[in-house]
N, C-alpha and C positions, 0 to 999 in steps of 0.2 A: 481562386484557382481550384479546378479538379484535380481529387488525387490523379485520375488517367492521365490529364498533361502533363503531370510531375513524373510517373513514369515515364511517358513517352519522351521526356527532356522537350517539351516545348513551355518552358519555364515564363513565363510572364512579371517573376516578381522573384526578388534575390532569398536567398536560403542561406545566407549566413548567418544569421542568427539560430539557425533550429538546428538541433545532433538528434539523432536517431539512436535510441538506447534497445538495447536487444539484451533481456535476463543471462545473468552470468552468475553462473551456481557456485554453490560455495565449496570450499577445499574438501578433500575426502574427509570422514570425521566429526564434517559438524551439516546440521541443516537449514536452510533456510524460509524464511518465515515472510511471504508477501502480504501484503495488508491493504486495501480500498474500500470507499465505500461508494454509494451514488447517491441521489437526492430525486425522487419524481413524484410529480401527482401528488405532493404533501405525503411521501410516505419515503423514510431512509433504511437503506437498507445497507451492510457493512458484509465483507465477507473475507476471508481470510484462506492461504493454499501453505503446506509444508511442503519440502521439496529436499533430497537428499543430492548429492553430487553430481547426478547421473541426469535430474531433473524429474525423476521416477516422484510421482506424486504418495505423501507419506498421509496425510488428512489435510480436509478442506473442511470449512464451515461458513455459512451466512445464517444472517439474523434480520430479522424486519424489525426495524427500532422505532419508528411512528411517526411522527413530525418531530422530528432533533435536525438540531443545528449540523453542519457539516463536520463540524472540527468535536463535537461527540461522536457521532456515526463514526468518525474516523478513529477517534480513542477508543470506541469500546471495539470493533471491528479489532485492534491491536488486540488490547484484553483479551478476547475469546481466545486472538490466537496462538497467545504467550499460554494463558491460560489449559487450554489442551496441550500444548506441545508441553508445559511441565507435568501434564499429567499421565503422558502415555511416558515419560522417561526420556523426554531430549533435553540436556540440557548445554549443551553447544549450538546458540542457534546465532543465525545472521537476520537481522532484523532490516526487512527493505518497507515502504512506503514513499509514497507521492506529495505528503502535506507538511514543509514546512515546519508548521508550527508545532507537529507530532514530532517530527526528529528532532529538532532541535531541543523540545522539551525530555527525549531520553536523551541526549549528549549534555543536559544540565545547561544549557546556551539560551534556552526562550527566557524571551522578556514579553508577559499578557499586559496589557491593556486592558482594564478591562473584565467584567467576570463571564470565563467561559464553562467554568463547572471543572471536576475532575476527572483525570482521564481514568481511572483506575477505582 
């Protein structure tokens, strides 16, 4: 399906299963912290954005990490970003990312398989 036809509602295939998530900043007070990375052409690269209540961008950072695995690109991509945000003085931060096995490994919940290296 095109996106166009899903705008225009001539929907061809059900959409109950997908929600449409749109950034939701965090309470006045503390900031938060997005985290992704990508993978192309054998070269990863991880980037990170601060963000204060308003959504007013506080620091942003990316990194070329080389040929790494997605779920490093993805831990160190965090790192950087915890990383600078302790270093400019936040330390109320709300921690968002896309991967699974990232969150769940800061909520103390992942169970590896596996050796995937550390994230930190």
């Amino acid at each position: 399906m095109l996106v166009e036809d899903f705008f225009q509602g001539s929907l061809s295939a059900s959409f109950t299963n997908y929600k449409f998530i749109r950034w939701q900043p965090p309470i006045p007070a503390r900031v938060k912290l997005n985290f992704d990375s990508s993978f192309q052409n054998n070269s990863a690269v991880g980037r990170y954005i601060i963000r204060d209540w308003s959504g007013a961008v506080l620091k942003l950072g990316e990194a070329y990490y080389g040929n790494a695995s997605i779920i490093m690109e993805e831990g160190r991509a965090l790192r950087d970003g915890v990383k600078e945000a302790i270093a400019v003085g936040y330390r109320k931060l709300d921690i968002e990312g896309d991967n699974l096995i990232i969150i769940k490994a800061l909520q103390g919940t992942a169970w590896f398989h596996g050796n995937y290296g550390t994230l930190c």
